[in-house]
Every structure is written in structure tokens, then in C-alpha cells.
N, C-alpha and C positions, 0 to 999 in steps of 0.2 A: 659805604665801601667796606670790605673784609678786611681783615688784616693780609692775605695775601697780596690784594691789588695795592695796599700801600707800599708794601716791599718791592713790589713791581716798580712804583713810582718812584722811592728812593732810588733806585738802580737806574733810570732814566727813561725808562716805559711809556706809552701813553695807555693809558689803562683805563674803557669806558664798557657799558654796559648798556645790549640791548633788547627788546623785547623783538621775542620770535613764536612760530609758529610749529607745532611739532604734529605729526600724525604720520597715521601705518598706510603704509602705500602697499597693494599688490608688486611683489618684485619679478615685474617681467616688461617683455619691450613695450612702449607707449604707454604707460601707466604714470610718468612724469609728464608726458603730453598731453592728457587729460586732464593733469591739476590745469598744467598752466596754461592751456585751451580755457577752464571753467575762469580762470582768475582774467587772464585777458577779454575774453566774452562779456566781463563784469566792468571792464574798465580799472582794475588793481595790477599794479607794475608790480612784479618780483625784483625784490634788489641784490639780492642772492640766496644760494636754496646749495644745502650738501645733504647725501643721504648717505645711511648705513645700513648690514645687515642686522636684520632682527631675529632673535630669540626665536620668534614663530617661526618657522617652517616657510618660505613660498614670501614673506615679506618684509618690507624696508620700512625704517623711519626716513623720512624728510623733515627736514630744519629747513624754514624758510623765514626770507625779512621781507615783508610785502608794505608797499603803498599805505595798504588801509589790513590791516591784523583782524579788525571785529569781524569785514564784511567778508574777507578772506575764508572767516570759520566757520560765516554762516552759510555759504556758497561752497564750500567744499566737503562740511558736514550735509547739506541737501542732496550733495552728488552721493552720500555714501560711506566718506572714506571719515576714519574714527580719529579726532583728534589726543592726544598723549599728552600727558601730564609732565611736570618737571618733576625731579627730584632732586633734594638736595647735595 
């Protein structure tokens, strides 16, 4: 843990950390339909999913907590769409 999330903790927080999924989506209508059409097709529950605008022109990031993360990335990088890196 950071020293942030301890300070969190001392203050009464619940403070946990989880692995997700990031990638650039086309930002237009049915383009989140398509992940979660390829993810459900596949048998992988979304447990929650937010997007933002991106930097690029025309697209979004999605943040997603899926099922299963590896087969999520190999099922949606096969559709196309380019997974994102973290940073710190």
C-alpha cells in the first residue's frame, strides 16, 4: 500500500486495490455495445466499466473490472480495439 491509502485508513476509509482493464474505444453510439456483446459472446461478466474523453480526437478510454481480465484482452484486442497502459 502507498502512503496515501494508509492515511485513508487512519481516517476510517476502506481502502483496497483492483486490477482493471483499460483501452481506446471509437467515441460514438454502439461502440460500448460491441465490447460488451464480444465480452458476453465469450462467457466474461463486466463488473463495472466508466469511460472518458480522450486526448485523440473521435475517442474514449474505458476502465473495465471483468470476470476474467487475460481473456477479456485477448477477445477485445482480436476485435481491434488497442489496450492502454497505466501510469503512474
Amino acid at each position: 500500500m502507498c502512503s496515501s491509502d494508509l492515511h485513508l485508513q487512519s481516517a476510517g476509509f476502506t481502502v483496497s486495490e483492483t486490477k482493471v482493464l483499460g483501452l481506446e474505444m471509437p467515441d460514438k453510439p454502439g461502440a460500448l455495445f460491441e465490447i460488451s456483446s464480444a465480452l458476453s459472446d465469450n462467457g466474461i461478466n463486466v463488473d463495472y466499466a466508466y469511460a472518458y474523453e480522450s486526448a485523440t480526437p473521435g475517442k474514449a478510454i474505458l476502465i473495465l473490472q471483468a470476470s476474467d481480465l487475460t481473456r477479456a484482452a485477448k477477445y477485445l484486442t482480436e476485435r481491434g480495439f488497442q489496450l492502454v497502459e497505466s501510469s503512474p
